[in-house]
C-alpha positions as CSV (number, residue, x, y, z in Angstrom):
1,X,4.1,-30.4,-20.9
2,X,3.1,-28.2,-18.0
3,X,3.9,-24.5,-18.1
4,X,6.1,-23.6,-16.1
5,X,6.2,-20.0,-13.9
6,X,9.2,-18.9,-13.0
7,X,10.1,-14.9,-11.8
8,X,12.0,-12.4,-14.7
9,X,16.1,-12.6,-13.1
10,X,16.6,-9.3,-11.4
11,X,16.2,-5.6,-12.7
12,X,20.1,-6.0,-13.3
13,X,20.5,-9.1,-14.9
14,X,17.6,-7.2,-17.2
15,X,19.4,-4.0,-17.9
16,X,22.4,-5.9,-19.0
17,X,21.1,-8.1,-21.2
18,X,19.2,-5.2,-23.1
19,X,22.5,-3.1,-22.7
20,X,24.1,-6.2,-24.6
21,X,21.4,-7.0,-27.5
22,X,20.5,-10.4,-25.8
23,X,17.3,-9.6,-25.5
24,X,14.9,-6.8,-26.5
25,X,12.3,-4.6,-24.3
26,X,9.4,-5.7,-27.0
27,X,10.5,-9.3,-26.3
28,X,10.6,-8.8,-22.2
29,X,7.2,-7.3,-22.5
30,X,6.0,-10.2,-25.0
31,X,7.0,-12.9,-22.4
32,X,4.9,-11.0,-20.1
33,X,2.1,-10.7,-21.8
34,X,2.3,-14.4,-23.2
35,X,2.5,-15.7,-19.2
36,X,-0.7,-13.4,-18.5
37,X,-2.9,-15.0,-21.2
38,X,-2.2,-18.5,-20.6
39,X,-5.0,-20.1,-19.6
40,X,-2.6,-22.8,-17.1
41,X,-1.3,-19.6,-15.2
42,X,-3.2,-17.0,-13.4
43,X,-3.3,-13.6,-15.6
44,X,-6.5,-13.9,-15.4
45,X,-7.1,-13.3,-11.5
46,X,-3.8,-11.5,-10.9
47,X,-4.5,-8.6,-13.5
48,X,-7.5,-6.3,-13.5
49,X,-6.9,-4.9,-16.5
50,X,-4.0,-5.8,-18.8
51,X,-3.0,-3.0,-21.6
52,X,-1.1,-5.0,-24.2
53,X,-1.1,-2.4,-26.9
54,X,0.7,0.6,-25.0
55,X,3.2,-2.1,-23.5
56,X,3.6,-3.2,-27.0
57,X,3.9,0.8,-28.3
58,X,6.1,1.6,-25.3
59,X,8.3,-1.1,-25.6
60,X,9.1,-0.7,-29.0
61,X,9.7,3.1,-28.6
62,X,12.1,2.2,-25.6
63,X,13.9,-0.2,-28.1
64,X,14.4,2.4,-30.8
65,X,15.3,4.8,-28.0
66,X,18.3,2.4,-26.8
67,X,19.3,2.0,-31.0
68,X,19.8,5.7,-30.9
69,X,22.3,5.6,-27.6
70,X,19.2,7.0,-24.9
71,X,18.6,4.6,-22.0
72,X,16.6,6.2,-19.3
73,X,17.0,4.8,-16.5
74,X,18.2,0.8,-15.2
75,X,14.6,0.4,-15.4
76,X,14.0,1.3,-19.4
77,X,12.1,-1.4,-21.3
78,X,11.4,-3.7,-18.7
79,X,7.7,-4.9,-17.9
80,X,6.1,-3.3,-14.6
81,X,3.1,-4.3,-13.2
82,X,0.9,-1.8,-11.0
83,X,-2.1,-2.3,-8.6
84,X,-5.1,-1.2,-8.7
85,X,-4.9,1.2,-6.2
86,X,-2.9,3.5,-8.3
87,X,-4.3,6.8,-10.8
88,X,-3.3,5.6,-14.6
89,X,-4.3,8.2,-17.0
90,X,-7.4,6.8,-19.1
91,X,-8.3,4.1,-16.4
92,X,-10.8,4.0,-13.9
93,X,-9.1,3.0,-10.7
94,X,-11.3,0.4,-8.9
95,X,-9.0,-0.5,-5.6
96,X,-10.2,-4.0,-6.5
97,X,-13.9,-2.8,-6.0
98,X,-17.0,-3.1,-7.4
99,X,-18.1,0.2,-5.6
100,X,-15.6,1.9,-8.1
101,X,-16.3,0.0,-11.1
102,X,-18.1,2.7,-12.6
103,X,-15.7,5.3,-11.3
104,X,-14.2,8.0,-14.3
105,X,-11.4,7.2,-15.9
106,X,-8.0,8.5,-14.1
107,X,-7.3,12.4,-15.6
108,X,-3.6,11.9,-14.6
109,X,-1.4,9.4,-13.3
110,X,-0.2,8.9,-10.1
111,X,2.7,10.6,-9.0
112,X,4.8,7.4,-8.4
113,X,3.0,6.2,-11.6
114,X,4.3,9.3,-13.3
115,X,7.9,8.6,-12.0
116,X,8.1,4.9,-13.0
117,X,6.9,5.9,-16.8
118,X,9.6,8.6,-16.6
119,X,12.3,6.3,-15.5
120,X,11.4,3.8,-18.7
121,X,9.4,1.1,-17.0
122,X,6.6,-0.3,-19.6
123,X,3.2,-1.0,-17.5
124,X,1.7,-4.3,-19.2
125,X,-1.5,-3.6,-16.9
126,X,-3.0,-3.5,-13.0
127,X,-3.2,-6.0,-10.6
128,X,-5.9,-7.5,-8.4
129,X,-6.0,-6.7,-4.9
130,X,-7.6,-6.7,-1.5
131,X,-11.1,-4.7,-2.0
132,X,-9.8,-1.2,-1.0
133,X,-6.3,-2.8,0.9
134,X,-8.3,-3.8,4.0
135,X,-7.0,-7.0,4.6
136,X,-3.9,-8.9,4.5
137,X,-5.1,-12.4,2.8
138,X,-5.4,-10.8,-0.6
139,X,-9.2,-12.7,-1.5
140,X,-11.1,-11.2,-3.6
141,X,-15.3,-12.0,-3.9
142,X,-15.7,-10.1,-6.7
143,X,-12.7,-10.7,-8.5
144,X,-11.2,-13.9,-7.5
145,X,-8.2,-14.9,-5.5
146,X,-4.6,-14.7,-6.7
147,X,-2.4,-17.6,-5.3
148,X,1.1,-18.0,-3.4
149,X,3.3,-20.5,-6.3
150,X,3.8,-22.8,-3.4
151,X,1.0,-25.9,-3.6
152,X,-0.5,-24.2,-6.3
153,X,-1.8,-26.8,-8.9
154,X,-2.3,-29.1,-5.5
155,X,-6.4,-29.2,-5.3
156,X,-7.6,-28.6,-2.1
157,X,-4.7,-27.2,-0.9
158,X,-3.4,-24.0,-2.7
159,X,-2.5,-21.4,-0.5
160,X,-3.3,-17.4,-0.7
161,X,-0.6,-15.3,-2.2
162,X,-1.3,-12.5,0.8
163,X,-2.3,-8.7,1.1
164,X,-3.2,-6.7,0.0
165,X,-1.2,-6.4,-2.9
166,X,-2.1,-10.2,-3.7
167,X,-2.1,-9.8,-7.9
168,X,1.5,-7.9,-7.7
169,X,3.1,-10.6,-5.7
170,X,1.5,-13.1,-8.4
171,X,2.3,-10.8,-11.4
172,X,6.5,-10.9,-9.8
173,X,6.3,-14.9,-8.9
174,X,4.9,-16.0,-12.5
175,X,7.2,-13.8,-14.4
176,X,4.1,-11.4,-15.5
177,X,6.1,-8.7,-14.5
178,X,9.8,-8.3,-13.2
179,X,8.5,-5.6,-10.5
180,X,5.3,-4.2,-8.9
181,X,4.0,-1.0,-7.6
182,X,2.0,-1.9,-4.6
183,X,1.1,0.0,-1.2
184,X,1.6,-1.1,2.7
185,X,-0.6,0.1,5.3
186,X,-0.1,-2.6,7.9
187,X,2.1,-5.5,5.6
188,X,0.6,-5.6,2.4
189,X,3.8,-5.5,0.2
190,X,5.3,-7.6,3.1
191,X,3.2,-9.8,3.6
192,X,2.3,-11.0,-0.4
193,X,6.3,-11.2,-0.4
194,X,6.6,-13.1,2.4
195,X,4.0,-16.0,1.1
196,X,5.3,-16.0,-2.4
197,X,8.8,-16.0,-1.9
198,X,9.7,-12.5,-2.8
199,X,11.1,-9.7,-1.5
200,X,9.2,-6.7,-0.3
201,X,9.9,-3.1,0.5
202,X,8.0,-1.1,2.9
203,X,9.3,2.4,2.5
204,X,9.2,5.6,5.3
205,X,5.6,6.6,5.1
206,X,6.6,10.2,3.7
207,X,9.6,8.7,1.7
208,X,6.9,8.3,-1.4
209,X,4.5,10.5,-2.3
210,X,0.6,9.7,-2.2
211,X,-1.1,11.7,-4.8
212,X,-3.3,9.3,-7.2
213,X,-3.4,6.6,-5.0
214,X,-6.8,5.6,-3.2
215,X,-6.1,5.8,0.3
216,X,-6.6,3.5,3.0
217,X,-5.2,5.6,6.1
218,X,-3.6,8.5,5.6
219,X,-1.2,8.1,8.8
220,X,-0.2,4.7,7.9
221,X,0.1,4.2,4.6
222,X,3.5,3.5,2.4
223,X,3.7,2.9,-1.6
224,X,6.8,0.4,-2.7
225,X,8.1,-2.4,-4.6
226,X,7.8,-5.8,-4.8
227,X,11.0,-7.7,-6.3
228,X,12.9,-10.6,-6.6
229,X,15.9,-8.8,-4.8
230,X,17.0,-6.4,-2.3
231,X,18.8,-4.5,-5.6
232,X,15.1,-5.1,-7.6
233,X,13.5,-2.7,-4.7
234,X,16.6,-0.3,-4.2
235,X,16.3,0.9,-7.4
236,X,12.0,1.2,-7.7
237,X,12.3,2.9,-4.3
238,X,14.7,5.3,-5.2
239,X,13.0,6.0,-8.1
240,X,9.8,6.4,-6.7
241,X,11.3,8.6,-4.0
242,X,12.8,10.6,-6.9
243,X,16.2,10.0,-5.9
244,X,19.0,9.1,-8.1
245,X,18.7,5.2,-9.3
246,X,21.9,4.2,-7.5
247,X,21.9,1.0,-5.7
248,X,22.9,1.5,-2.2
249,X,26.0,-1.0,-1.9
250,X,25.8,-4.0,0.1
251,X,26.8,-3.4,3.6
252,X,29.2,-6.2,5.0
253,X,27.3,-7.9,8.2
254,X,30.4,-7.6,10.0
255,X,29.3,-5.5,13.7
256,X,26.0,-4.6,12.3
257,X,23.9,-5.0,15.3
258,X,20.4,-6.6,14.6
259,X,17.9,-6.7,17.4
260,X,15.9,-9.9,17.4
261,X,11.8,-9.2,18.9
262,X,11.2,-11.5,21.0
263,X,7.5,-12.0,23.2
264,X,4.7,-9.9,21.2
265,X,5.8,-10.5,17.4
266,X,6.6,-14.3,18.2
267,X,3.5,-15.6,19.7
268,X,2.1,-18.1,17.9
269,X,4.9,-18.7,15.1
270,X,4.6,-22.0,13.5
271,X,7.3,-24.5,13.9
272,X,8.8,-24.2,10.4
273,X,8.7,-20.1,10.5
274,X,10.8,-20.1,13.7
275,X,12.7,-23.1,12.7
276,X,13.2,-20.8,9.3
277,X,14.4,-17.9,11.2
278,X,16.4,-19.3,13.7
279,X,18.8,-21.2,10.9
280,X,19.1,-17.2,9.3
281,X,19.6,-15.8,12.3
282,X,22.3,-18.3,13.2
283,X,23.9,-17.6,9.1
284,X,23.8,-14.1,9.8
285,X,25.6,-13.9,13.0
286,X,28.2,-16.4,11.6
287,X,28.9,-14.0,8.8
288,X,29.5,-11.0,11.7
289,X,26.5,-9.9,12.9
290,X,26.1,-8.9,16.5
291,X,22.5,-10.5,17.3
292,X,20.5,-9.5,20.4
293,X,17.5,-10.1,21.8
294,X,15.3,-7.6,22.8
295,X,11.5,-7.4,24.3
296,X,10.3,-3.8,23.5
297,X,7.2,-3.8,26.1
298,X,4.7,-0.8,24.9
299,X,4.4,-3.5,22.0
300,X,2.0,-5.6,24.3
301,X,-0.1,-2.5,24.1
302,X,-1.0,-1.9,21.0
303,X,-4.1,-3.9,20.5
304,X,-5.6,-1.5,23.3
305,X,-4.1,1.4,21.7
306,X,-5.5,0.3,18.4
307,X,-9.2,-0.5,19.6
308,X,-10.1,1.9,16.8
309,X,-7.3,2.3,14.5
310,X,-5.7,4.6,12.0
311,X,-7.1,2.4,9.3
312,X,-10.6,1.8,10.5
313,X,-10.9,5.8,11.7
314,X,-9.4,7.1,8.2
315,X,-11.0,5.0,6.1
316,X,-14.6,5.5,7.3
317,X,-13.9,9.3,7.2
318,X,-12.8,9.0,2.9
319,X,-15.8,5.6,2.5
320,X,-18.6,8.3,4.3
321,X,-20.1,9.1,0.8
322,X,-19.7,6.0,-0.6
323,X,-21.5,3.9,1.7
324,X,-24.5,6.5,1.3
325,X,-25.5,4.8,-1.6
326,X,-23.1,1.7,-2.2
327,X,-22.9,0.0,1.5
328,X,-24.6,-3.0,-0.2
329,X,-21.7,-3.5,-2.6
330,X,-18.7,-3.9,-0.6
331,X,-17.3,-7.2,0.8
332,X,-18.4,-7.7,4.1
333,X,-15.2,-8.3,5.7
334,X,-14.5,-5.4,4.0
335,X,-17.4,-3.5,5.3
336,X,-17.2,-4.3,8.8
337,X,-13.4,-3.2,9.1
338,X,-14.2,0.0,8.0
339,X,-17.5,0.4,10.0
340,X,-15.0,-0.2,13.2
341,X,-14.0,3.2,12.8
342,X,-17.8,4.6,12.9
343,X,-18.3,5.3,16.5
344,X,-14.6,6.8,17.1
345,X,-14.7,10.6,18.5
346,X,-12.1,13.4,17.9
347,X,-11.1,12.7,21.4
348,X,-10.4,9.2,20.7
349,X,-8.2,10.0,17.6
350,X,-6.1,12.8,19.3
351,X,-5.6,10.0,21.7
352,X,-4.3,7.4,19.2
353,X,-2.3,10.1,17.8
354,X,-0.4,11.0,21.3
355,X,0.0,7.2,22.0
356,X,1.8,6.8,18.8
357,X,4.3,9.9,19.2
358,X,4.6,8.3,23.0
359,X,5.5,4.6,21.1
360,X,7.6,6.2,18.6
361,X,9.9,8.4,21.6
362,X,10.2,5.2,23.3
363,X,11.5,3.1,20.0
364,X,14.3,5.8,19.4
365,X,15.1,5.2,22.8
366,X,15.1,1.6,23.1
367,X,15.3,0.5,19.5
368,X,16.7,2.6,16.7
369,X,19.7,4.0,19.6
370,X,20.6,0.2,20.3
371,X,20.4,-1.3,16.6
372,X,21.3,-1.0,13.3
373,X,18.0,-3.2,12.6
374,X,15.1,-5.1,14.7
375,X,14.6,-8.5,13.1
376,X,11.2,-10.4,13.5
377,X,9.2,-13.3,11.1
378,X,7.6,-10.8,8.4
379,X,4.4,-13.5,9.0
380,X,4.4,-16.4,11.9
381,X,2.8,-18.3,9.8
382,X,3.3,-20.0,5.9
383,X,0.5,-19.3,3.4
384,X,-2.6,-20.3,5.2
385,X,-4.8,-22.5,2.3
386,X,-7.5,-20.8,0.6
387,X,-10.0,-23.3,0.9
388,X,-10.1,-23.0,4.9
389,X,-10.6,-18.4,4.9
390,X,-13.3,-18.6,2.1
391,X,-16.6,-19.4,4.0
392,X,-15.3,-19.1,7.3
393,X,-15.5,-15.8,9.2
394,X,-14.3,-16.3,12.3
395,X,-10.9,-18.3,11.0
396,X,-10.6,-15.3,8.3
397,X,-10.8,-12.6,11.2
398,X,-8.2,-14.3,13.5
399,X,-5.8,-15.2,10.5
400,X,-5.9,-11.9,9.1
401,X,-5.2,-10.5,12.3
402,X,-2.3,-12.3,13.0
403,X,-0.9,-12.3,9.4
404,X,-1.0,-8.5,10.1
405,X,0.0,-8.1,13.5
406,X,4.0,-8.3,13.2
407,X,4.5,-6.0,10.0
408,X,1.5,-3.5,11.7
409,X,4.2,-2.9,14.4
410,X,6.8,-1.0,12.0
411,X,3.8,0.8,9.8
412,X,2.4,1.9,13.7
413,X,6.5,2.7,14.5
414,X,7.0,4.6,10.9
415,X,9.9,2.7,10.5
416,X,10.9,1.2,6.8
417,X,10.8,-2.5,6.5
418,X,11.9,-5.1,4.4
419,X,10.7,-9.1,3.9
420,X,13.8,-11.1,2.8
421,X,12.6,-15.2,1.8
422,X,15.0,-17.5,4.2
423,X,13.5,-20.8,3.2
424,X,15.4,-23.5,1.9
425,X,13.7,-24.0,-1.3
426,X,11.3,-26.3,-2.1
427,X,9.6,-25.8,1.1
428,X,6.7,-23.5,1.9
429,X,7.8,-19.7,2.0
430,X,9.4,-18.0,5.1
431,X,9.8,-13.9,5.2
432,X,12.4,-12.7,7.8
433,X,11.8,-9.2,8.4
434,X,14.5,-6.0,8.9
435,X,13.3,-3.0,10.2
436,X,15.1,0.4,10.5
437,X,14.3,3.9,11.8
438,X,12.3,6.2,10.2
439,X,14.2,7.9,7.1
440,X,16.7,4.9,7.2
441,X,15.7,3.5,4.4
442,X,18.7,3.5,2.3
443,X,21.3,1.8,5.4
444,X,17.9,-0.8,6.2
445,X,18.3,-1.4,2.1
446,X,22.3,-2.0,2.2
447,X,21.9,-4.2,5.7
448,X,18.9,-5.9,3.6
449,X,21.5,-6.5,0.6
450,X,24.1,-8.0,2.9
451,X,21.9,-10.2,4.8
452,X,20.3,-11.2,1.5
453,X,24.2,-12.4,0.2
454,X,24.0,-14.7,3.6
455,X,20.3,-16.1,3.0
456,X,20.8,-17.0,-0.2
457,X,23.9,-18.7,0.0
458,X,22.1,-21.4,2.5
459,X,18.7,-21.3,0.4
């Protein structure tokens, strides 16, 4: 008999089942484990580096913990995955590089790191990734290419999981891991969640802190969860943030006023995304909503704008010494996204900079005045197949373009954002994006768990 992968049920279902003896953290953590070393799932290429003995330890010393009346958090004994872009104390942090590989081992953990090990979560090990986050397909040439679950198995036609946090969406899908710590610079915990089904958090850039985490751009990037649930990313969010670990309550749909993008983010959506989104859309207004469209123009400016790039400009400022002596060891399509940031000047940054603040005036305006949230597909496309990005360089530039063009709006915005799956199931995964203001994250999170109710009850 096949294996089969299926996700852990939600942080909640979790907690209560430990609360209630049904199940034990050293058992959670043993399931994980046993799903990553099977040789018919994908532990393998979704896990850099897998520490089975300090789960095991940790575990066991959150189940004797919970004997003696302590529980730290909703999050206490229950299997975490992190990627690889993250500081663990006693592990070299590689950011899915070979460049790195020989890199000291981390003095410290990471700061959100730090906070999840505080809170209780057991980290069974790190997950594979994008080579330094730069792109949002999630393949890997030097450490192979975690897959979406959809057509996996299917020769010749399994699909990419998405990045750049490609191994934590697999680690959540397969039930490695019941959550992952991943980062977003322009969709990469949106994206993976959109292609696998899941559901994504991209916090307010500031909302998390950065320290320990190898940066792509400094401007730009977010850390946050990946889940099975709304709820699943509340709580790692607000734990991350440092905030207390209460859920923000679902928010009834009723009058909540969602703003549907229309022109720039639709353009080139593929039949069964915006065949997808228009059956939510149509669920969610039923249920209350007040659903608009609205074309917010400076949009159809941003690829001039970003000619250069926060990423490309701040990332070839941190890679400067490293491609001194290790230019020959990145992935090119790695390479050459960074090099685009080579011939920007200070002028041309100070300009990116004013065109933002200019684009972010004009959203309070226009956007975050008008709507509770702006709703567009997280992706327009499904999970392109893996067979047609490998050894193809022009279809891997224009995919991964487009599979980050609609999430790079809200990173570009500072907004926090939020990929919900509104596929029926069985059929290939669909991400319907919410976006809220900056520093809205906890209303975006309790609109996110009210249109989640909706979605689900049609998937």
């Amino acid at each position: 008999m096949a294996t089969e992968f299926t996700p852990f049920p939600p942080l909640a279902q979790l907690a209560a089942d430990l609360a209630a003896g049904r199940t034990t953290s050293r058992a959670l953590v043993e399931t994980a484990l046993e799903r990553i070393a099977d040789p018919a799932g994908q532990g393998a290429v979704a896990f850099m580096h897998v520490d089975a003995d300090s789960a095991r330890a940790a575990a066991d010393a959150h189940d004797r913990l919970r004997a003696a009346g302590t529980v730290l958090s909703p999050l206490a004994g229950i299997p975490v995955s992190v990627k690889d872009l993250f500081d663990i104390e006693g592990q070299p942090t590689r950011a899915g590089s070979i460049v790195l590989a020989g890199a000291p081992a981390a003095k410290a953990d990471a700061v959100t790191v730090a906070r999840l090990k505080r809170a209780g979560a057991v980290i069974v090990g790190r997950t594979n990734m994008s080579e330094f986050a730069f792109s949002g397909l999630g393949l890997n040439p030097h450490y192979g290419h975690p897959l979406s679950p959809y057509r996996r198995g299917v020769e010749g036609d399994e699909r990419i999981s998405g990045g750049s946090s490609s191994g934590a969406a697999a680690s959540v899908a397969d039930g490695m891991a019941a959550v992952a710590l991943g980062t977003d610079t322009g969709g990469s915990l949106r994206i993976p969640a959109a292609l696998c089904g899941l559901t994504g958090f991209k916090p307010t850039a500031a909302r998390i802190p950065k320290q320990g985490g190898v940066p792509l751009s400094s401007t730009l990037d977010s850390f946050g969860p990946i889940g099975v649930s709304v709820a699943c990313c509340a709580l790692v969010d607000r734990m991350l943030a440092g905030l207390e670990p209460r859920i923000p309550a679902a928010r009834p749909l009723e009058g909540v006023r969602l703003g549907v993008l229309t022109h720039y983010v639709t353009d080139g959506v593929e039949p069964e995304v915006a065949a997808a989104i228009d059956t939510a859309l149509k669920h969610l207004e039923a249920a209350g909503a007040i659903v608009s469209e609205v074309r917010f123009a400076p949009l159809d400016r941003l690829p001039e704008i970003n000619r250069f790039g926060f990423a490309p400009i701040e990332a070839y400022a941190w890679h400067r010494p490293l491609l001194e002596k290790h230019r020959d060891q990145y992935d090119p399509r790695v390479l050459v996204r960074i090099l685009k940031g080579q011939p920007a000047s200070a002028a041309d940054y100070l300009d990116l900079l004013a065109e933002r603040q200019a684009m972010l005036d004009e959203a309070a305006r226009t956007l975050w005045q008008r709507f509770d949230a702006v709703v567009a597909p997280t992706v327009p496309v499904v999970a392109p197949r893996v067979a047609d990005l490998v050894d193809d360089d022009e279809t891997f530039g224009r995919v991964n373009a487009l599979m980050l063009r609609n999430p790079g709006v809200f990173n570009f915005l500072d907004a926090c954002a939020l990929s919900l799956p509104c596929h029926l199931r069985g059929e290939a995964p669909v991400g319907l994006m919410l976006a809220g203001a900056p520093h809205a994250d906890d209303a975006l999170l309790a609109i996110g768990r009210g249109a989640e109710a909706v979605l689900n009850a049609i998937r």
